[in-house]
N, C-alpha and C positions, 0 to 999 in steps of 0.2 A: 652724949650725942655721937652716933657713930659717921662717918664721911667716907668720902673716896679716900686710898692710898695716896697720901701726900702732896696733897691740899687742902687748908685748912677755910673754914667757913666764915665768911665774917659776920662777928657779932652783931647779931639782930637779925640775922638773915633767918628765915626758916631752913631745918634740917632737907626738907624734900629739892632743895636747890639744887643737891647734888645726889639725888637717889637713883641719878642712871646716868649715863652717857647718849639716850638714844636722842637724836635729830627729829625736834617736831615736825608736824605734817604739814604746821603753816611756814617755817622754813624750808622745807622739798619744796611747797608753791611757790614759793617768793623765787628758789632756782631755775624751777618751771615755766616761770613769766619771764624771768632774765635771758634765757635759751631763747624764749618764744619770741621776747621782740627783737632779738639778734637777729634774728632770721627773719625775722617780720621788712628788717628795713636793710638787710644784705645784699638785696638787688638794684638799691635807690639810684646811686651815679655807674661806676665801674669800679674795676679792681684798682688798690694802691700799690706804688709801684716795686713794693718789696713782693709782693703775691706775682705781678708779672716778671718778676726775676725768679722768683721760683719755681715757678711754671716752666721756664725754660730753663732751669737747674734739673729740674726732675728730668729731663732730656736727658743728662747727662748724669746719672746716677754715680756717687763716686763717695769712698769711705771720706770725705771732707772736701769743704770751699774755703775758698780765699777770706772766707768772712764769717763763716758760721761753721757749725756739724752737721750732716747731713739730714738729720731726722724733719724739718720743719721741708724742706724740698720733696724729702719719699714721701712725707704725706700731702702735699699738693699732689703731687704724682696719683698717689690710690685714689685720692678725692677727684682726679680728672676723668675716671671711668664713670663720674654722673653727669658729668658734660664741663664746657670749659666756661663757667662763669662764676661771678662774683659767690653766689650763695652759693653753689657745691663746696669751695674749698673753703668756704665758712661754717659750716657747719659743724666740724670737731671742733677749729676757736671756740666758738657757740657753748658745744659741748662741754669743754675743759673751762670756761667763764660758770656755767652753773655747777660742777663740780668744786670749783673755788668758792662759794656762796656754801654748799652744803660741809663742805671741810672746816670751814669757818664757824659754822655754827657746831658742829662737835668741839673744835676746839674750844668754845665758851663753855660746852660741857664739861670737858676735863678740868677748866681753870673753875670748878666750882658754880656755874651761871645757873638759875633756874631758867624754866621755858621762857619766861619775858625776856632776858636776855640775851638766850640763842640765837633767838625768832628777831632780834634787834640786830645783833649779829650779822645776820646771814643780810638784813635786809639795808643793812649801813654797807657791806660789799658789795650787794649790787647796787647799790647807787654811789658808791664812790668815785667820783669821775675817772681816774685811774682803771681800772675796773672796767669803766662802758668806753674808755677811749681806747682799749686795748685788743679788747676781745670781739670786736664787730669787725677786723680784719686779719686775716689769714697770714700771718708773721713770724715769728720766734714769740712775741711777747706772753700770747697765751698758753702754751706748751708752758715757757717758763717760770707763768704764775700758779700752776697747776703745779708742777714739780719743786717749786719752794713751800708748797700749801701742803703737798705728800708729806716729804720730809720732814716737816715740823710735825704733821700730827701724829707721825711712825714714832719719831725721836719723843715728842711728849707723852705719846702712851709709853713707851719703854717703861720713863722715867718717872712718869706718876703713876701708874697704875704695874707699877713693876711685873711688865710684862718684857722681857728683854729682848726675844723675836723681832719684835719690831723691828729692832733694828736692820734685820735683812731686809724688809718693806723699806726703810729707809735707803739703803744701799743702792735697792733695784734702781728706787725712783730717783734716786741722785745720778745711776750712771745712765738713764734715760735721759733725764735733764742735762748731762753734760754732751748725751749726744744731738741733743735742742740749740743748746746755749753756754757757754763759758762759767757763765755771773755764777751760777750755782757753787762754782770754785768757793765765792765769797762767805757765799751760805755757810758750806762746809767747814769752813778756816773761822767763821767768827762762830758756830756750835760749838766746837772742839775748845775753844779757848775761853767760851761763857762755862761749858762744864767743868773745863780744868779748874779755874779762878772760884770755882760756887762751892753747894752743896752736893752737888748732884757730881762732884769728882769723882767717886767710888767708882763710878760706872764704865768708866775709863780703865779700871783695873781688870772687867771683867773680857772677854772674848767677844761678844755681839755686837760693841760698836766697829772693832775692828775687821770683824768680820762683813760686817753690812760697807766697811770702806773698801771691801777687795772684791766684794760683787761692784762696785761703783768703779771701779780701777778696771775688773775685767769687760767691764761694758764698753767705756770707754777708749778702751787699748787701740781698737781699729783706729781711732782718730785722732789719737796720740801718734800714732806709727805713722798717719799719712800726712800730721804736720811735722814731724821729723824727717820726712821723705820730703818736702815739698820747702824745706828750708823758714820754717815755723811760720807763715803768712798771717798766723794772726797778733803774735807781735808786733807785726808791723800796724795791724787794722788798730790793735790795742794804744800806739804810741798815737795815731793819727786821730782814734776818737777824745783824745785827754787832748789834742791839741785843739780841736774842734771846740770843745766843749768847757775850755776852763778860761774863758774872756772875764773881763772885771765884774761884767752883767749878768754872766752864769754866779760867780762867787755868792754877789751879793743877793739875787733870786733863790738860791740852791735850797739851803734849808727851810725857808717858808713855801715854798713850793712844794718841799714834801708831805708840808705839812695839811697845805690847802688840795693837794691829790685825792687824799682822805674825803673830802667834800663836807658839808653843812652838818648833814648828821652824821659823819666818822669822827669831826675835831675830838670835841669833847670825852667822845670814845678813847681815840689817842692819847688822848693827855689822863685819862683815867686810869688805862694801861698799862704807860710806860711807868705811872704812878707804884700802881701794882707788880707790874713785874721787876719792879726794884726794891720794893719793902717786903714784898714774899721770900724767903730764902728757898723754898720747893720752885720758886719762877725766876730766881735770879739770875739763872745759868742761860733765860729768855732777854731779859732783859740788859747784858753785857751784849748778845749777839745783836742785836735790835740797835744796841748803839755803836757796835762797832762798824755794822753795814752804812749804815747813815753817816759816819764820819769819814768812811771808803768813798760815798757817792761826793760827799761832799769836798772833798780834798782831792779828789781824783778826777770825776767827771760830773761836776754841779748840772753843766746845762744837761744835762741826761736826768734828773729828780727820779725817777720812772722805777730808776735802777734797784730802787731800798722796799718796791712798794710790791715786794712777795713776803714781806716783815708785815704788810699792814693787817692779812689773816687772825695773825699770833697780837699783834695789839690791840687789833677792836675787841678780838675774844677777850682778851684778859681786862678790859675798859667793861665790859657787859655786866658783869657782877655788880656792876654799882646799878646796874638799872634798875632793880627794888626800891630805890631808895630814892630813885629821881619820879617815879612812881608814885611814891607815896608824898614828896614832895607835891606833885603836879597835883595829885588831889583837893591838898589845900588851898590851891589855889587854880580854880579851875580856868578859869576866864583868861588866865595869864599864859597856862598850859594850851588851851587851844590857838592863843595867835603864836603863841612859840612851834605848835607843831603846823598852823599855815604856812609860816614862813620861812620853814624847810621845806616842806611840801613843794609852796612854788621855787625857792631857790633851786633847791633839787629836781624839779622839772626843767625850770629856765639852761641851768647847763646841761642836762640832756639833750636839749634841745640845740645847743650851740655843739654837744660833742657827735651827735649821729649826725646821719646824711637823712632827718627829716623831712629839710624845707625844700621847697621849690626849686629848682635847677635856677632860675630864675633871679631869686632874691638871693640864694647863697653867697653873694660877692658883699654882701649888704647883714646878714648875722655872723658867719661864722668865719672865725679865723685860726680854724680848727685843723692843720696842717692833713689830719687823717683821711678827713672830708676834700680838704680842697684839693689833695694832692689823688684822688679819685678821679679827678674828672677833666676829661680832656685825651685822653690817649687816644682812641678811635678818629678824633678830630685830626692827632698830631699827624695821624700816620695816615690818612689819605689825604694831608695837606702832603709828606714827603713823596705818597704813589703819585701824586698830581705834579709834583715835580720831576719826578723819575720820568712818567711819561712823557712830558715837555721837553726833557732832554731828547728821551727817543725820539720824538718826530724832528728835532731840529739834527739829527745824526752823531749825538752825542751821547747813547744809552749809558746809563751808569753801569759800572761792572761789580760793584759790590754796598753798601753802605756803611758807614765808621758813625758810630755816635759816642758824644763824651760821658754817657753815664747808664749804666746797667738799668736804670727804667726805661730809658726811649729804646734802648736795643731791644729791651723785655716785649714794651710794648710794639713796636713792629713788628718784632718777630710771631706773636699771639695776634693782632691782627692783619697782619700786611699778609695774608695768605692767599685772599681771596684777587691781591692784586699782582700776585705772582712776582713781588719783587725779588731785584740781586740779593745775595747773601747779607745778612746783618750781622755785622763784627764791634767790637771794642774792648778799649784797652781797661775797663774798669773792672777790675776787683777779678771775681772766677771767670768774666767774655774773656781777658787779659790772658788768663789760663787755656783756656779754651781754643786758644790760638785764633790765625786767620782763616784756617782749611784752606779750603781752594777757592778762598774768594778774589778775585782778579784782580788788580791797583791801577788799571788804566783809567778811568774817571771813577771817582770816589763820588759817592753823596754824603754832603756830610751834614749832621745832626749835634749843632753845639759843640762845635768839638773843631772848627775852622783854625783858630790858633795854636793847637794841636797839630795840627797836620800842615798847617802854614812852612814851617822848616824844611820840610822832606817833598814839597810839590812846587813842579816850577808855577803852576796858578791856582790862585783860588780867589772864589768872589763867590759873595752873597746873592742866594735867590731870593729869600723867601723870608720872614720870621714871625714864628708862630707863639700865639697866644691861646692857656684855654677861653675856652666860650661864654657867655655869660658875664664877662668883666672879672669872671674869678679868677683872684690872686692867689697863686701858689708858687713853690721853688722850681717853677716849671714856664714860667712867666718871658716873653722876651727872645726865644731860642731863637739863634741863626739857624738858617736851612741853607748849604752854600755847595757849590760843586768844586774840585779839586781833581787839576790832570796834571801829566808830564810828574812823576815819582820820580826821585833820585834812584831811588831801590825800590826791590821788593817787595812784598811784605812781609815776607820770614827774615830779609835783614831790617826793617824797621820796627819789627815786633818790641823788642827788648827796650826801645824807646818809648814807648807808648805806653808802657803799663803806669796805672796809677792804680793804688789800693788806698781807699779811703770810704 
């Protein structure tokens, strides 16, 4: 029985399993509808408040930020020539989510899968909560799931289908991804050390993995050079999310959490997988990197789970090969197979429905506690409660001369709506505002935006106006804000600057 180049078939499987690599047509649909309802439900509340810091990064175009690479900012920026809202800069997300669904299903191709498999595949990642909580917002995360789903299938053709090029394919989309996101780092340090430790060592000896690592070096170089210019800012980001994120409650959630990411129909996939990619000696070199990113997330930054689930592509594929066999299982038993696929059907609806911005503005404080969703809605509100304060100062002879907020969303978002109300300049000390300096914004009455205790030391006053809540009853990390004014500065702002910054 002849096969692909090094992957072997498993016994009982029909030879046609693996008679091509091509991506069925009912996997493109399944990527085709996952695209379509991103965008379907893109415009439901408003932007999340990593997209309104982006928005106003893209202002400031620059070979790197205090907290990321620049690439996820430049493309809010081009996505802002279709207008400034939710669905324009959702749209390549969108894009790079059905690209991750169709990548997935070749990779079940490679790993030996027949068409029931792919087509499972491709249809267990888009429904993977992970997956649909990711890609419905305009962030790093889809870029980054896209760029670990390259890499794997660059680096898995190389290797099973001894095509060695790939590896420059690999290369490119590593140094694109590192100019998205950092993690990729991780990818690459636990590939190299799954091949070295396996079968798949030889390849290592050859020129094209090496070479596909110095197109990923010269990609990246600008943003090497501008954190070594800038006194490495994301160390500091790096020390602050490990400290954020490894409470007793992260530890002990960590690993079931990655596991429940996967969703209803990925488990079983997972666990079929990492099965496989450890008794295959052609996948073991998958299966070392798979477990050493998970022991990264997990020891490092639990409460982040998120972090392992560019591995989840390369698992459910290599999980799908057993679908034949759960197949002919279910036949035998039909009656048992239909309420087993109802009841994914609706589970896998029911959390769709808690992770999009589906339900009614209305009822949202009442389903979902869905940080992605809640943390959507409400800026528009926040920011003409602050123009309502700003003007009430003016009439009382008190205009604010600039605004200070304590966190790069409420400055994001004033700054993307507060235009129409002509306010003072929007400043803060967080993360790239902090970079960004104060410019010429004036210290004589400050409005300040959560951020009162901050600037409490350096002002002979400050007292609470106003505190805001979003609407609807909904609860998010946005809940509660002082809105306060602050006059009489000790100093400046260019001498108080250097106090204020926080990166976190």
């Amino acid at each position: 029985m002849t096969t692909s180049p090094g992957v072997a078939v498993t016994a009982g499987e029909p030879a046609t399993a693996v008679a091509d690599d091509r991506v069925p047509r009912a996997a493109w649909l399944i990527a085709a509808l996952f695209v379509a309802v991103m965008l379907a439900v893109s415009d439901r509340f408003g932007f999340q408040q990593d997209e309104l810091y982006f928005l106003v990064a893209g202002h400031h175009l620059s070979l790197g930020y205090v907290d990321q690479p620049p690439l996820a900012p430049l493309l809010t920026r081009v996505t802002g020539v279709l207008g400034v809202s939710p669905t324009a800069i959702r749209i390549i997300p969108a894009l790079a989510g059905g690209a991750v669904v169709v990548i997935s299903a070749r990779l079940a191709a490679l790993f030996g899968a027949g068409r029931a498999g792919r087509v499972v595949t491709a249809l267990a990642t888009a429904c993977a909560p992970v997956t649909l909580g990711a890609v419905h917002v305009g962030n790093t995360t889809p870029y980054d799931l896209l760029a670990w789903a390259v890499v794997l299938l660059c680096a898995c053709t190389a290797l099973l289908r001894d095509r060695p090029r790939w590896w420059l394919g690999a290369g490119l989309a590593a140094g694109l991804g590192l100019e998205n996101e950092y993690l990729v780092v991780t990818l690459i340090a636990a590939l190299v050390v799954g091949i070295a430790l396996t079968a798949q060592r030889d390849a290592l000896r050859t020129r094209w993995p090496w070479l596909g690592g110095v197109i990923a070096l010269a990609i990246w170089a600008p943003n090497l050079a501008w954190q070594a210019a800038n006194g490495w800012p994301q160390l500091t980001m790096a020390s602050a999310l490990h400290q954020q994120n490894t409470s007793a409650g992260n530890y002990i959630i960590g690993l079931p959490a990655q596991l429940l990411y996967a969703g209803l129909l990925g488990i079983p996939l997972v666990i079929a997988g990492l099965i496989r990619l450890w008794r295959t000696p052609e996948l073991r070199f998958l299966g070392v990197a798979v477990t050493l990113v998970v022991i990264y997330v997990v020891a490092w930054v639990p409460g982040k789970v998120y972090y392992s689930d560019g591995m989840l592509p390369v698992v459910l594929a290599a999980g799908s090969v057993s679908v034949p066999r759960w197949i002919e299982r279910a036949r035998r038993h039909p009656v048992r197979a239909r309420i087993g696929v109802a009841i994914v059907a609706a589970v896998t609806l029911l959390i769709a429905v808690k992770i999009l911005p589906v339900e009614p503005l209305s009822t949202v404080h009442t389903v979902s506690n869905n940080t992605t969703v809640t943390d959507s809605i409400g800026w528009p509100q926040l920011t003409a409660q602050v123009a309502a304060e700003d003007a009430a100062l003016a009439r009382a002879g008190q205009a604010p001369t600039s605004i200070f907020t304590g966190s790069y969303a409420e400055a994001g978002a004033i700054d993307v709506y507060g235009g129409p109300d002509h306010l003072p300049p929007v400043i803060s000390g967080h993360n790239s505002f902090w970079m960004w300096g104060p410019g010429t914004a004036a210290d004589k009455t400050v409005l300040v935006v959560d951020a009162l205790g901050q600037l409490r030391p350096y002002f002979a006053s400050c007292r609470v106006l106003a505190t805001f809540n979003p609407p609807d009853q909904v609860q998010s990390d946005w809940n509660d804000l002082p809105i306060g004014v602050c006059t009489g500065p000790s100093a400046s702002w260019t001498a108080l600057w250097p106090h204020l910054k926080h990166y976190d």
